[in-house]
C-alpha positions, -999 to 999 in steps of 0.1 A, spaced: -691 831 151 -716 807 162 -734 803 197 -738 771 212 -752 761 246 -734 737 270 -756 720 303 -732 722 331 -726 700 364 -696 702 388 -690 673 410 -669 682 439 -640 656 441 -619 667 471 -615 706 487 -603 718 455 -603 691 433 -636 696 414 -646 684 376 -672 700 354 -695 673 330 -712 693 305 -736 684 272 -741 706 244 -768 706 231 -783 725 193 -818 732 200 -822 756 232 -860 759 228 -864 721 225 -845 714 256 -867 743 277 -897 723 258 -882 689 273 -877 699 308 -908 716 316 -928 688 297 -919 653 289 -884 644 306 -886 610 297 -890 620 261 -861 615 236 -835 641 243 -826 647 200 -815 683 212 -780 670 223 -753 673 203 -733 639 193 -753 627 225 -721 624 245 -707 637 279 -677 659 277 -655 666 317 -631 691 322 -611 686 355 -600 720 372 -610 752 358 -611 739 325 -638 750 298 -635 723 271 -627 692 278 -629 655 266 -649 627 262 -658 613 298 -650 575 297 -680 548 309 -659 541 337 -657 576 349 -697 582 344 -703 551 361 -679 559 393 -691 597 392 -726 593 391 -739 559 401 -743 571 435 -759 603 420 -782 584 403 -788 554 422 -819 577 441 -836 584 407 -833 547 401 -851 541 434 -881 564 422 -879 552 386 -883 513 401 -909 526 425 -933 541 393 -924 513 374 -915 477 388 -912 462 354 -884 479 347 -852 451 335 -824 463 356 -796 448 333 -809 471 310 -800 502 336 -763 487 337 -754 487 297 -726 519 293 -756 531 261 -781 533 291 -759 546 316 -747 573 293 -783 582 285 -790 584 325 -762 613 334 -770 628 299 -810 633 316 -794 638 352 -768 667 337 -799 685 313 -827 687 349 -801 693 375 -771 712 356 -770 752 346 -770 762 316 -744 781 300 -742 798 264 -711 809 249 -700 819 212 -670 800 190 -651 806 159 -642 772 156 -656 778 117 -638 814 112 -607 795 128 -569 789 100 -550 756 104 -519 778 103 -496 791 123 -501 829 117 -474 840 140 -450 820 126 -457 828 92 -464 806 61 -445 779 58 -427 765 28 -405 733 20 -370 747 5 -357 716 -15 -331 737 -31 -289 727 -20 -277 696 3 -315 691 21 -347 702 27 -359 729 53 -386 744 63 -384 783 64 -411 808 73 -429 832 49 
């Protein structure tokens, strides 16, 4: 089994209705390294640099869309682009609104204001096959093929 580390943030949604945005990320002393020193350095700790959501009590989940980062957390981060404009006035705000930039915004606001979870996988010690069911093989023998168990 291997251990990997997942950056957590649940955004409420309605009484009960609440989804969970996580990032994995491979190195878990280069992301402590990151947050207490340079958090506008790159962030080459996160895995696949993506932004998984589970809705409900879910653990894993899928790929959150652009629309759904954008609807989520623009008004999350619209106050860190408030302080970001007020250290730097340069800044090219069509830059801010591309879905790469936006991305790498909720990616930084999950890693300083999520929790940090580690859990273990088997995902390598894992068999395609259905071991309950048995092994499966193709009888081609008489009027047509089926497929009986082991």
């Amino acid at each position: 089994m291997s251990e990997f580390t997942r950056i957590v943030y649940d955004v409420k949604k309605g009484p009960k209705d609440t989804q969970t945005y996580s990032v994995i990320i491979d190195d878990v002393k280069a992301y402590e390294g990151w947050k207490e020193n340079d958090t506008t350095g790159p962030m080459t700790f996160v895995a696949d640099f993506d932004v998984f959501v589970a809705k409900g009590h879910g653990v894993s989940g899928d790929h959150a869309s652009a629309q759904d980062l954008e609807n989520t957390f623009s008004p999350l981060l619209k106050g860190e682009k408030e302080k970001a404009e007020e250290e730097d006035e340069e800044e090219d705000s069509k830059a801010r609104t591309t879905k790469k930039k936006l991305k790498e915004d909720v990616i930084r606001f999950i890693l300083l204001e999520g929790s940090e979870h580690r859990s273990q996988s088997n995902a390598n010690d894992r068999n395609d096959r259905n071991v309950a069911g048995g092994g499966m093989r193709m009888d081609v023998r008489g009027s047509g093929a089926q497929m009986t168990g082991a």
